[in-house]
VMD Tcl script that draws the C-alpha trace (Angstrom):
set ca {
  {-6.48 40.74 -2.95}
  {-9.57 41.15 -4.97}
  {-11.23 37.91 -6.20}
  {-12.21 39.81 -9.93}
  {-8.28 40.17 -10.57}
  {-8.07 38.17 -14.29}
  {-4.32 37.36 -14.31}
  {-0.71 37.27 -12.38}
  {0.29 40.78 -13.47}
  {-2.68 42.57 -12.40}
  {-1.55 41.42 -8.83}
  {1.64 42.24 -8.94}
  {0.73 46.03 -10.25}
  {-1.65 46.12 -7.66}
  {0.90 45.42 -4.55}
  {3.56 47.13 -6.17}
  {1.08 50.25 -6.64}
  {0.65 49.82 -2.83}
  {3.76 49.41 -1.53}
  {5.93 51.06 -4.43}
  {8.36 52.33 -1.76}
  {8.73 49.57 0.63}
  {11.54 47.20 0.01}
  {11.42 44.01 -1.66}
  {14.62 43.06 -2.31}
  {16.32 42.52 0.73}
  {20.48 42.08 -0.48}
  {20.01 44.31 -3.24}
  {17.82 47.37 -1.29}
  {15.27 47.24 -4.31}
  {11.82 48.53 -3.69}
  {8.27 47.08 -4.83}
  {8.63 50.26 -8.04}
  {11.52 48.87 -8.81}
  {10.56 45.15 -9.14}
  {7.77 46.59 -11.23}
  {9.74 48.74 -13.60}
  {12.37 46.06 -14.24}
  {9.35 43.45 -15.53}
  {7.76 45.91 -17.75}
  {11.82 46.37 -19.06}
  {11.96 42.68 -19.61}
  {8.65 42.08 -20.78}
  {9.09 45.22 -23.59}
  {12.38 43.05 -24.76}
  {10.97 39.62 -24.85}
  {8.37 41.52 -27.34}
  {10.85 43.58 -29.65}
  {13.80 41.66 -29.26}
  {12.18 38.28 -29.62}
  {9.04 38.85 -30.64}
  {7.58 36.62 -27.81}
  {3.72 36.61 -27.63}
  {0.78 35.50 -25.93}
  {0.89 31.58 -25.83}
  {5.06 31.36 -26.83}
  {6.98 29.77 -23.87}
  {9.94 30.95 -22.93}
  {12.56 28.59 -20.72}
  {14.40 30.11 -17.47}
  {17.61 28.14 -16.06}
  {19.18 30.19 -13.74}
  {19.92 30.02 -9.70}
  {18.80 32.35 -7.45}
  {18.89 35.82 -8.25}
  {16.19 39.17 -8.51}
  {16.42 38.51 -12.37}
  {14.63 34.95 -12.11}
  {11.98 36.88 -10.65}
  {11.54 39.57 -12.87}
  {11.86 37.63 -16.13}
  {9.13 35.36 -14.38}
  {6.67 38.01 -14.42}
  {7.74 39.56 -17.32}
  {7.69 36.46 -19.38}
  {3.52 35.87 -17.32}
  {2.81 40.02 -18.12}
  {2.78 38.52 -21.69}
  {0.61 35.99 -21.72}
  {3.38 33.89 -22.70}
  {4.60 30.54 -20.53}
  {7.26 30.32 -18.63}
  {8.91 26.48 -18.69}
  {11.32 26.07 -15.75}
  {13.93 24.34 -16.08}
  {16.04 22.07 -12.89}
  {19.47 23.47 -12.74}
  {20.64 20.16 -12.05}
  {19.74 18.35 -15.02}
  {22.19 17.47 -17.60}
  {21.90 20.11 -21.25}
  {20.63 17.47 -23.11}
  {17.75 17.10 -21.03}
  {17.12 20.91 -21.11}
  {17.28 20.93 -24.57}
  {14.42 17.72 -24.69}
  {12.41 19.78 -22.19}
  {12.59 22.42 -24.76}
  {12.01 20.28 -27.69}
  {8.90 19.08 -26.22}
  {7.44 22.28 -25.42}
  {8.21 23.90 -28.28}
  {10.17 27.22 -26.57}
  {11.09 30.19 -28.54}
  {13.74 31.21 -26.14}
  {15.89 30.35 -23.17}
  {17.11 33.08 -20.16}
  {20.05 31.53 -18.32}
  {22.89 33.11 -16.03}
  {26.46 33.09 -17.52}
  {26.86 29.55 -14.94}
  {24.11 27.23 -17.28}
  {24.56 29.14 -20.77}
  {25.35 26.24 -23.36}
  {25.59 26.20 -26.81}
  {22.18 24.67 -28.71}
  {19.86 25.33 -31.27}
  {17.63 27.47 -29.37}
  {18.23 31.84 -28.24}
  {19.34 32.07 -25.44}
  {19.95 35.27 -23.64}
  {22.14 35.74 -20.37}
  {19.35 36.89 -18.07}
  {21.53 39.31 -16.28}
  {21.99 41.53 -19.05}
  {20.64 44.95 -18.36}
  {17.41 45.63 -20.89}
  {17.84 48.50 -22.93}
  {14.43 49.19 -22.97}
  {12.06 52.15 -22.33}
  {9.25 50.68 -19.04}
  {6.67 52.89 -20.58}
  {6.30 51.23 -23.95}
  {4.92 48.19 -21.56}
  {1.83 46.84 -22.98}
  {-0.05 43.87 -20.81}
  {-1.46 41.39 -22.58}
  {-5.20 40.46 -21.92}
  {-4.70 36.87 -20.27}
  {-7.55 35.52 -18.51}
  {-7.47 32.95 -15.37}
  {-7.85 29.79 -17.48}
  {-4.50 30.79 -19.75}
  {-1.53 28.59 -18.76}
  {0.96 30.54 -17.01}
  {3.81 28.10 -16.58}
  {5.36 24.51 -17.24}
  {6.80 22.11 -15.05}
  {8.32 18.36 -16.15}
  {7.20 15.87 -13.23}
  {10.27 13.73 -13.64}
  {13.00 13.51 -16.12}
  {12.91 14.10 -19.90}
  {13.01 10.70 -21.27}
  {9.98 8.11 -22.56}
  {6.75 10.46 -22.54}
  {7.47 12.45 -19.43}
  {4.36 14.28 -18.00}
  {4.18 18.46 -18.27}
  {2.07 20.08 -15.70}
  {0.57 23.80 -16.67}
  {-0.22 26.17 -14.27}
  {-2.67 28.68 -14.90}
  {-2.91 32.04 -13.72}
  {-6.22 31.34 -11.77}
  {-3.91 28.53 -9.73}
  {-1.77 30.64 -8.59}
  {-4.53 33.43 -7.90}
  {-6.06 30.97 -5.63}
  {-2.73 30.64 -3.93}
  {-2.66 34.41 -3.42}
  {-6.43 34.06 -2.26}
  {-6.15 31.30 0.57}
  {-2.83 32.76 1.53}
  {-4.74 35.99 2.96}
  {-5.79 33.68 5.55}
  {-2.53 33.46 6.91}
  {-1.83 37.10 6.80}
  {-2.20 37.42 10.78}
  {0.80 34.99 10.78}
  {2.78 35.96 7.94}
  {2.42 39.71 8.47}
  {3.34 42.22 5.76}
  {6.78 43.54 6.09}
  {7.72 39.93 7.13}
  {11.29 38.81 4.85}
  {11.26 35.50 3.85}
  {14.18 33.53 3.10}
  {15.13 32.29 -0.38}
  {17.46 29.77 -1.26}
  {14.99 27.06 -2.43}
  {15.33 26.58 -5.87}
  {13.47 28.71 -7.99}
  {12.36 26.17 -10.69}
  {10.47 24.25 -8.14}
  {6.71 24.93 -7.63}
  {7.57 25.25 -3.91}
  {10.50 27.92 -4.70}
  {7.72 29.54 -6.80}
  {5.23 29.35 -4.06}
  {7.33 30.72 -1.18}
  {9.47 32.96 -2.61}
  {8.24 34.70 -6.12}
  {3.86 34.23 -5.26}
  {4.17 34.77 -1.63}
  {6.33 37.67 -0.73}
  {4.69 39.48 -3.33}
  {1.29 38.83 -2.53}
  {1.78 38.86 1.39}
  {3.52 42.18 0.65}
  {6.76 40.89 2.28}
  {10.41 41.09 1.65}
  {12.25 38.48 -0.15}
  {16.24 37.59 0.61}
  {17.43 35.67 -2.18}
  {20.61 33.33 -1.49}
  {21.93 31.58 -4.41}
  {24.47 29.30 -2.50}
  {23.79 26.30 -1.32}
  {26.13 26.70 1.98}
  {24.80 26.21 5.44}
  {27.57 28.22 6.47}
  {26.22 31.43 3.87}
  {22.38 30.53 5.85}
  {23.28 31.08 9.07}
  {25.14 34.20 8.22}
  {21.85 35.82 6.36}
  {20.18 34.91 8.98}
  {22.40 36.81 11.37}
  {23.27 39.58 9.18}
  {19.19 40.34 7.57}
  {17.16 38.20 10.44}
  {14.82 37.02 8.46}
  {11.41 36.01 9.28}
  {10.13 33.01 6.99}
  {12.11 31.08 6.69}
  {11.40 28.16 4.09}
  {13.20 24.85 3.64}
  {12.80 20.88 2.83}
  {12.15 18.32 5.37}
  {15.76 17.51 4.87}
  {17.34 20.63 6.21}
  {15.41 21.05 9.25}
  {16.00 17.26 9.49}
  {19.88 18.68 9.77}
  {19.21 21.49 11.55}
  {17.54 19.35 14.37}
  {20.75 17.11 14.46}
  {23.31 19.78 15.08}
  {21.19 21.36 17.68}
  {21.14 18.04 19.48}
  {24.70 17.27 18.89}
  {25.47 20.72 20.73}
  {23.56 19.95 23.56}
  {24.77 16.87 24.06}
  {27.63 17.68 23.82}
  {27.45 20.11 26.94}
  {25.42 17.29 28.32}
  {22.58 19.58 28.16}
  {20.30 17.52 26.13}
  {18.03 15.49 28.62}
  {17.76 18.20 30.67}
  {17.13 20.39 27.64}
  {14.11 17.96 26.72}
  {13.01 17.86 30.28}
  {12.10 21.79 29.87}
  {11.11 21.98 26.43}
  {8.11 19.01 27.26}
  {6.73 21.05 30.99}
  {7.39 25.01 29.63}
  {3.92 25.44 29.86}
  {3.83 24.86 33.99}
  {7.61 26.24 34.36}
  {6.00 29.68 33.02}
  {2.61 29.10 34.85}
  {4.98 29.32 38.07}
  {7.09 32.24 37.30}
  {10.33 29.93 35.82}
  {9.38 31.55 32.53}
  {13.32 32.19 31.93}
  {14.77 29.29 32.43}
  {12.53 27.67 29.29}
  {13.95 31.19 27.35}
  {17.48 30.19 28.35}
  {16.86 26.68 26.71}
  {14.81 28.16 23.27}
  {17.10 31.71 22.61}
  {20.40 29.51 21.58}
  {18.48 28.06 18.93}
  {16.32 30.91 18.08}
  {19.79 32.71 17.56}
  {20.72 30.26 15.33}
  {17.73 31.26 12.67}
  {18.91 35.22 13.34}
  {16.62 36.10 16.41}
  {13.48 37.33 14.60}
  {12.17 33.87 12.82}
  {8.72 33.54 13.49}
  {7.61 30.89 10.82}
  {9.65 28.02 10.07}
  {7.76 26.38 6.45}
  {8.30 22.72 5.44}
  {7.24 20.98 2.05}
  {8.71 19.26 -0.85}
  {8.19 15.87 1.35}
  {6.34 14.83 4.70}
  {7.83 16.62 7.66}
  {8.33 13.63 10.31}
  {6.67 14.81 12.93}
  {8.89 14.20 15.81}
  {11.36 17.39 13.52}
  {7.46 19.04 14.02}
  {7.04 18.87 17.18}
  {10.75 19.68 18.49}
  {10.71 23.08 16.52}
  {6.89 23.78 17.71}
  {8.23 23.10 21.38}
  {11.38 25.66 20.78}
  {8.71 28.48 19.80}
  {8.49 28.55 16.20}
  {5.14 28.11 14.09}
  {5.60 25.58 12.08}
  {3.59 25.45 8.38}
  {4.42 21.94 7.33}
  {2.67 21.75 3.70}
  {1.68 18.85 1.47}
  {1.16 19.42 -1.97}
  {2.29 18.45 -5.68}
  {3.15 20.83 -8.64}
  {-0.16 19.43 -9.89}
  {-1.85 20.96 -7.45}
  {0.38 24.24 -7.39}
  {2.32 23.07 -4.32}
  {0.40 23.73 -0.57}
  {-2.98 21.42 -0.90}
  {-2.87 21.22 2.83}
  {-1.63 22.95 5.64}
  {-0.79 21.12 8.76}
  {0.10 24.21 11.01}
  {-1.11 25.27 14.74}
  {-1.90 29.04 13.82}
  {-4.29 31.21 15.80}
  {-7.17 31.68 13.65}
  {-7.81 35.30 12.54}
  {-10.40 36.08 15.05}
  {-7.92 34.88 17.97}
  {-10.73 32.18 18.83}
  {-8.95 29.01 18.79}
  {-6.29 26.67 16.91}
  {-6.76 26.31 13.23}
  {-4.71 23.33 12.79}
  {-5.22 22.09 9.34}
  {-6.81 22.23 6.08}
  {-7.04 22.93 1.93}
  {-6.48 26.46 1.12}
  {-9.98 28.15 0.70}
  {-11.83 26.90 -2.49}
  {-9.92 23.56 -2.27}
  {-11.00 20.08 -0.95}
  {-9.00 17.03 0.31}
  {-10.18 13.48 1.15}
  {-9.02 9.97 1.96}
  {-10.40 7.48 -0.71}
  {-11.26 4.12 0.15}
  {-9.82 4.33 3.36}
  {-8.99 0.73 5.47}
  {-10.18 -0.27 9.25}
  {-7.72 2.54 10.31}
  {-8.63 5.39 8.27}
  {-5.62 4.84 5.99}
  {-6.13 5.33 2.13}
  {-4.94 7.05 -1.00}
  {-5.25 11.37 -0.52}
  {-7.60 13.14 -3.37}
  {-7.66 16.08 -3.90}
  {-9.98 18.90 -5.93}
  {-10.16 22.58 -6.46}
  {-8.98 26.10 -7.79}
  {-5.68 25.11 -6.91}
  {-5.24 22.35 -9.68}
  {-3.92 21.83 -12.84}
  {-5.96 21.36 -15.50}
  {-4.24 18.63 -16.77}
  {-1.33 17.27 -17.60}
  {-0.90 19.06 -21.37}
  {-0.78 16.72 -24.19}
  {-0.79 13.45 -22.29}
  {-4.70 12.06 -22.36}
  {-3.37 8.55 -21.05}
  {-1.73 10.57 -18.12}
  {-5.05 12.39 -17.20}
  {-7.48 9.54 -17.66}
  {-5.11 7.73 -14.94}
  {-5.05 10.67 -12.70}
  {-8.20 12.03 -12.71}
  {-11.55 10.38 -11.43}
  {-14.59 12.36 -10.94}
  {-12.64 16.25 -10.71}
  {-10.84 14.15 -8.06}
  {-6.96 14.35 -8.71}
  {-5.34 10.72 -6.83}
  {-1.81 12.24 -5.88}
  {-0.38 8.52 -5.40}
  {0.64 9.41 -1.40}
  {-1.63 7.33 1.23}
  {-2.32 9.03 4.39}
  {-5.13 9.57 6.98}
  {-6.28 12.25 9.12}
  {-6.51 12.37 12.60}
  {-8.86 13.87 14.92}
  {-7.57 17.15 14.83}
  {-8.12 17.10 10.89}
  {-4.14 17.23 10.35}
  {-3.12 15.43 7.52}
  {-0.68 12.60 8.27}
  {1.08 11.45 4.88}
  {2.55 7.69 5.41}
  {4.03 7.73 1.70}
  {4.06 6.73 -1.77}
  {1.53 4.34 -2.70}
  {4.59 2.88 -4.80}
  {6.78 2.47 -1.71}
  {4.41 0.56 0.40}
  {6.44 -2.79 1.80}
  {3.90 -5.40 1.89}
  {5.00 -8.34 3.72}
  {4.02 -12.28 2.89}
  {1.52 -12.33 5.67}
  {-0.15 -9.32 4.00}
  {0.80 -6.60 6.90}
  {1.92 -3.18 5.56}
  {4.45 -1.54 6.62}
  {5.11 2.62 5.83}
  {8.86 3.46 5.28}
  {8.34 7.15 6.05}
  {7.21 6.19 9.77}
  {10.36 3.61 10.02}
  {12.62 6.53 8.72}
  {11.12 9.33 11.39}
  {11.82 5.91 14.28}
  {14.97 5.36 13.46}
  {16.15 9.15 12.34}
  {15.18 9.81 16.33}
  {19.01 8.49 16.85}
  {21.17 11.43 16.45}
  {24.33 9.25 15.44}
  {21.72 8.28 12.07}
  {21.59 11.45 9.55}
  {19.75 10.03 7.10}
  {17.27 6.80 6.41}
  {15.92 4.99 3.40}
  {13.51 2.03 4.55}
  {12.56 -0.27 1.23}
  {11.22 -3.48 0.73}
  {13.97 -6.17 0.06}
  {14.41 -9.26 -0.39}
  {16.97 -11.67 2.29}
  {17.37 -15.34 1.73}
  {13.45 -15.29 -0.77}
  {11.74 -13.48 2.00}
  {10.00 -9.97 1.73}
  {11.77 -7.75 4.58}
  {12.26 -4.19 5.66}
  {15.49 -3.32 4.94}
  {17.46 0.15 5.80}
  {20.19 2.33 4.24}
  {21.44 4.96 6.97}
  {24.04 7.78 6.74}
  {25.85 7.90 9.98}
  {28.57 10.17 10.90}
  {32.13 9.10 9.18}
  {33.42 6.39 11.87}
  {30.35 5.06 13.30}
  {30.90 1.13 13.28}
  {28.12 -0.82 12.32}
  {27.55 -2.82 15.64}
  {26.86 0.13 17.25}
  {24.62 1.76 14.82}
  {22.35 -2.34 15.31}
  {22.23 -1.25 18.98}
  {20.16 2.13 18.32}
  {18.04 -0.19 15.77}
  {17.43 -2.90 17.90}
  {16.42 -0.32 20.55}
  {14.27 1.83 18.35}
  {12.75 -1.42 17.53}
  {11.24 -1.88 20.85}
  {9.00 0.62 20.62}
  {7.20 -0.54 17.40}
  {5.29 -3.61 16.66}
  {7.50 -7.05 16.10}
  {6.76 -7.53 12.09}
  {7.95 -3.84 11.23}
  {11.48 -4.23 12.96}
  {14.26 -3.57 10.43}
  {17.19 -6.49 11.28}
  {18.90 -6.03 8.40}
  {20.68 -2.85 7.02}
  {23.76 -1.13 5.80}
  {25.80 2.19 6.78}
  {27.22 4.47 5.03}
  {29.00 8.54 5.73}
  {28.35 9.73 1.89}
  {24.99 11.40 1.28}
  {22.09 9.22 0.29}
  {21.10 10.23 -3.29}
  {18.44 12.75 -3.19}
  {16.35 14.93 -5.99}
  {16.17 18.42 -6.30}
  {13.91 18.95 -3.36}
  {15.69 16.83 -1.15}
  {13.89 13.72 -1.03}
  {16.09 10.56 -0.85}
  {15.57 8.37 -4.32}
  {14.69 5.09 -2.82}
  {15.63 3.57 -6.01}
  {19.13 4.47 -6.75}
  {19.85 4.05 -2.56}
  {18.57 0.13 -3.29}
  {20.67 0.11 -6.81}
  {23.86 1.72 -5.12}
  {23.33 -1.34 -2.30}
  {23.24 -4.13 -4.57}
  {25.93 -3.11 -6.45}
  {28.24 -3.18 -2.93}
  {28.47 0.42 -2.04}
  {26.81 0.55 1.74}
  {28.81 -1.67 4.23}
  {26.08 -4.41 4.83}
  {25.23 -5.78 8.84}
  {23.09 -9.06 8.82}
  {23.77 -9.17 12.70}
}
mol new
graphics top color blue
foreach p $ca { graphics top sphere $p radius 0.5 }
foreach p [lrange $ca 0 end-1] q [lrange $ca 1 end] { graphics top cylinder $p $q radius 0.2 }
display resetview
């Protein structure tokens, strides 16, 4: 992509000028022409039908489908902003989100079309428009191409903008990556599409990447795993949480057939086995699962929270190249890669790092390296807009402080070890990390889910643990597989005390469990405690 490009829609003519033939839209059979002619159709009715302009913004609330997509760019084409909204959020906080932003106009699908006191227009309606009367506006890099709420809608929420040069840098570092992610490659889509990581993977990405992009707007394992069998896609994008599932069921089988140790045995000396010619018996262990994901997967993505790495490692052992990403809408979603690719001249690992033109560093870091993660570049936000008390606390220096503490180890890979918020600091003044207790104890396959807090138990500051087990599982068993994890960690982080429960933790759009409401939900009585 070239580096003089001023705007969004400039690279999206440009690949669609290149590849105007070549599919994009994998379900639908819609080429890279047609993507481009459909905009320009929705940008020409935004501007007669609406009268949207440079600077207006212009909500979407929709799942996802190829419209999304197109209004996206058609609403960017403009020079306008587009605010996207979370499906999942209750009207009233749409129409706040609105309120605050000041939007002329809201596209929605026929499911989240409500009544209020702004337009709103069902974004599958075909636009009765002539492509050629398409006139791009002039929009430069610094112009604010869309608007994201960090949390929530009420007290003075923060609004992140995005400009068009963020997400050009995106489309510049990803080049990088092109030797992985090769053109032609589909990529999976059933993140949501309001999320800066649903943005990033699957509306930037396939476009710029010149990829194909299979949209799934069902949130159905079942509907996955027959896209994947049916299209074999292969990108395939999710949260830490689903390949957190994924991992599960695959051990379940093979334990099932009593296939497991044996299956680890293989997976952990493949290297030898093929070195002495028993190259198909590690194949006859990895093409099950590979099957699973369709058969042509090649790059298995992670972000919206810290992969554990033990998930890492298992899918990196099966074959797959794993991109596990950190990153914050503030900083346009992928600050850092931690992902084992060949670099581009086949020299070597390239294990980690910023996308060109951005930086990362620990700040203030302790006797072990650990501190708060920084971060500064092309790939940031300006600021958050209209909110100088939020940007005098976030910024120091051009350095953004992203409130997650991590290190990095030798290799330069980025190891997150949470939320500076989260952080259970006992009496005698040792830390402990609840994502690192989670990943321990989420090792158990009978444990589907973990939330490690600090709590209180008789006045005194402990770790305490929520876990989802499978409907059935008693309690005293599920203190066995604690009390064993246990061993392997050091005496003042064991968890003794914890409850069980077989309903879903509550988790946030992108998957990650809400501490909070999981320590709310136990006080009120709803996890079946065990004190031992």
């Amino acid at each position: 992509m070239k580096s003089t490009m001023k705007n969004v829609y400039e690279m999206l003519a440009d690949v669609c000028a290149r590849n105007k033939d070549k599919v994009f839209f994998v379900r639908e059979n819609e080429t890279y022409a047609d993507l481009l002619r459909k905009v320009k159709k929705r940008a020409v009715l935004l501007a007669k039908h609406f009268k949207i302009k440079k600077g207006d913004v212009v909500a979407l609330l929709c799942s996802n489908i190829p419209e999304f997509i197109e209004s996206y760019y058609a609403i960017l084409s403009m020079g306008a902003r587009a605010l996207l909204l979370d499906t999942g959020l209750a009207h009233e906080e749409h129409i706040n989100m609105m309120k605050r932003t000041k939007a002329k106009l809201a596209l929605a699908d026929e499911t989240h079309m409500f009544d209020c006191e702004f337009p709103m227009f069902d974004i599958k309606n075909d636009d009765d428009t002539d492509a050629r009367e398409f006139v791009a506006a002039d929009v430069n890099r610094d112009d604010i191409a869309q608007l994201s709420f960090t949390s929530g809608s009420t007290g003075n929420p923060k609004v992140v903008g995005i400009t068009h040069g963020n997400l050009l840098s995106l489309c510049e570092g990803s080049e990088y990556y092109t030797h992985v992610v090769k053109p032609g490659f589909t990529f999976y889509g059933f993140l949501p599409l309001y999320h800066i990581y649903g943005i990033v993977i699957n509306v930037i990405c396939p476009v710029t990447m010149q990829g194909k992009l299979l949209l799934q707007p069902v949130l159905k394992p079942a509907e996955f795993v027959n896209d994947w069998k049916k299209y074999k896609p292969e990108v395939i994008p999710a949260v830490p949480r689903i390949w957190e599932v994924f991992y599960k069921k695959i051990v379940d089988q093979a334990r099932e057939k009593h296939a497991w140790l044996l299956m680890r045995m293989i997976l952990a000396m493949q290297k030898p086995l093929r070195k002495i010619g028993l190259g198909k018996l590690v194949t006859k262990v990895t093409k099950p699962v590979h099957d699973i994901f369709g058969g042509h997967t090649r790059v298995l993505v992670s972000a919206g929270a810290p992969l554990k790495p033990t998930i890492r490692k298992f899918y990196e052992k099966l074959g797959f190249s794993v991109g596990d990403c950190f990153g914050l809408t503030e900083t346009t979603g992928p600050a850092l890669f931690n992902w084992a690719v060949p670099k581009p001249d086949g020299r070597g690992i390239h294990y980690a790092g910023p996308l060109i033109g951005n930086e990362l560093k620990i700040n203030n870091p302790d006797k072990d390296g650990v501190g708060e993660i920084w971060f500064r570049g092309n790939m940031l936000m300006p600021g958050y807009i209209g909110n100088d008390e939020a940007n005098a606390a976030a910024f120091e220096d051009g350095w953004f402080k992203t409130g997650d503490v991590g290190m990095l180890d030798s290799k330069g890979r980025l190891i997150v070890k949470g939320r500076q918020k989260q952080l259970i600091v006992l009496e005698s003044g040792k830390k402990i990390w609840p994502e690192e207790m989670e990943d321990l104890y989420l090792q158990n396959a009978d444990i589907l889910a973990a939330a490690v807090f600090e709590y209180k138990i008789n006045g005194k500051i402990v770790p305490y643990a929520v876990f989802q087990v499978k409907p059935g599982t008693k309690p005293e068993y599920i203190a066995l597989l604690v009390k064993a994890s246990n061993l392997k960690i050091a005496q003042y982080k064991w968890v003794k005390h914890f409850a069980i429960t077989d309903k879903e933790l509550p988790q946030t759009s992108a998957k990650k469990i809400k501490h909070f409401m999981v320590k709310e939900l136990l006080d009120k009585g709803e996890y079946q405690r065990y004190d031992g």
